[in-house]
C-alpha positions as CSV (number, residue, x, y, z in Angstrom):
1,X,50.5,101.2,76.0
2,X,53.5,103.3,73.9
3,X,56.2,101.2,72.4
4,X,59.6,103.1,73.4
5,X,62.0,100.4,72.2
6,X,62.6,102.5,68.9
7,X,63.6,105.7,71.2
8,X,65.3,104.4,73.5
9,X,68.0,102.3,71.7
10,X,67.8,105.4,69.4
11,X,69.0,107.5,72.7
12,X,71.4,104.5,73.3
13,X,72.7,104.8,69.7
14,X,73.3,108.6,70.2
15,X,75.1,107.9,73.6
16,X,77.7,105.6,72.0
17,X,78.7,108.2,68.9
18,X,78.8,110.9,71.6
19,X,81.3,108.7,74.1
20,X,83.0,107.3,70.9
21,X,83.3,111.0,69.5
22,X,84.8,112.2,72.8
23,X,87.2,109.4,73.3
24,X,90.2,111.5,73.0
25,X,89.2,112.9,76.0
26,X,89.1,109.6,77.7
27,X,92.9,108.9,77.2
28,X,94.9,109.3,79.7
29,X,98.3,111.1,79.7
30,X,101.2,109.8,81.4
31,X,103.6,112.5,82.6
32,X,106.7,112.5,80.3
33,X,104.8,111.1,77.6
34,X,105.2,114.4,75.6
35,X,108.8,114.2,75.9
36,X,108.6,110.6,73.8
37,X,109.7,110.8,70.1
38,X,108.1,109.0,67.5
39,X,110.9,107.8,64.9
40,X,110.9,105.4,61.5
41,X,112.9,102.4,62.0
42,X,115.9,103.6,60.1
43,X,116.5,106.3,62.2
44,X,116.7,104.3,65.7
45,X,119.7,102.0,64.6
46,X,121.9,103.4,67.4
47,X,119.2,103.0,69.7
48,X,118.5,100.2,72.6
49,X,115.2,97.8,71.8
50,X,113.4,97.8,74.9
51,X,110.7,95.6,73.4
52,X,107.2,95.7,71.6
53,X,104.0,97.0,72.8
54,X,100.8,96.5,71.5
55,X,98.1,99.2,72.1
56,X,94.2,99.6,71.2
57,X,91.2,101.7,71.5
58,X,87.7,101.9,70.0
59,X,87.7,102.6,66.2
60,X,83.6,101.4,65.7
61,X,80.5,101.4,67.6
62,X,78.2,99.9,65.7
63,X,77.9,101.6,62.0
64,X,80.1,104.9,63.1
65,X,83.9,104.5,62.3
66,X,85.8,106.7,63.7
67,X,88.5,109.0,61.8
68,X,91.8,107.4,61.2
69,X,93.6,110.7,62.0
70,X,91.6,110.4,65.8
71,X,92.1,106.5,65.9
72,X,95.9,107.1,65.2
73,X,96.3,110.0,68.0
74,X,94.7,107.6,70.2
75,X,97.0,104.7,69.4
76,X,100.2,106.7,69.4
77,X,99.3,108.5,72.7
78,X,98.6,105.1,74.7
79,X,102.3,104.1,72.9
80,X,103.9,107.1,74.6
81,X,102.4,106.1,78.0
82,X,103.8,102.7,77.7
83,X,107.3,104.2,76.7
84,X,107.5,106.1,79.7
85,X,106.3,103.0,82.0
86,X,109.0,101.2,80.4
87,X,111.9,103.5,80.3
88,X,112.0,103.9,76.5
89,X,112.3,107.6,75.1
90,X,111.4,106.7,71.4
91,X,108.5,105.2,69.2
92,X,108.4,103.6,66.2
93,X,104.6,102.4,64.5
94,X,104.9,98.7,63.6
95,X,102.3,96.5,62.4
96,X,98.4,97.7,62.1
97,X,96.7,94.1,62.7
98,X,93.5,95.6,62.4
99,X,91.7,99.2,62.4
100,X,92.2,100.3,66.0
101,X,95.0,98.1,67.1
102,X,98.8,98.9,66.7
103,X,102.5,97.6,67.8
104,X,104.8,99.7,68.1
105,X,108.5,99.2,68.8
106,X,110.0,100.8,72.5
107,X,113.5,102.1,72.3
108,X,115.9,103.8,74.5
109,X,118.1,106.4,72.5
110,X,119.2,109.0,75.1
111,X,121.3,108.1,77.9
């Protein structure tokens, strides 16, 4: 009798960089969440807090590591959706506590 184990965690391997790969696609987009700037912390002084939120996605799946520049889309998109749940119009990126994690501060600056 064949031994498949090496083929099938290889297919399970390839599954996980393809769903990884694609996990852009995966995000959803909250209506309004284009319409959410993303500002440095000087420039929302004038602005309302509305709080902190901390967002994450997949960065690794075992020894693939996914771009920074896809990892931060992600992360910034997810921020936008929790802006418009909460009423903010404006982002700002605060802390990285690790690769594929990110708080970001909510604030309202339109009336």
């Amino acid at each position: 009798m064949k031994n498949y184990t090496p083929i099938v965690y290889s297919f399970a391997a390839l599954i996980c960089l393809l769903q990884v790969g694609c996990a852009s696609n995966f995000i959803k987009i909250t209506p309004g969440s284009e319409n959410i700037s993303l500002q440095t912390a000087p420039n929302v002084g004038k602005c309302k807090s509305l709080g902190k939120v901390t967002v994450g996605v997949v960065a690794e799946v075992g020894f693939y590591t996914r771009s920074a520049d896809d990892v931060e889309a992600n992360l910034l998109q997810l921020a936008r959706n929790s802006a418009v749940s909460a009423g903010a119009d404006t982002v700002v990126k605060a802390e990285l506590p690790e690769y594929g994690r990110r708080a970001f501060d909510l604030y309202k600056c339109n009336n």
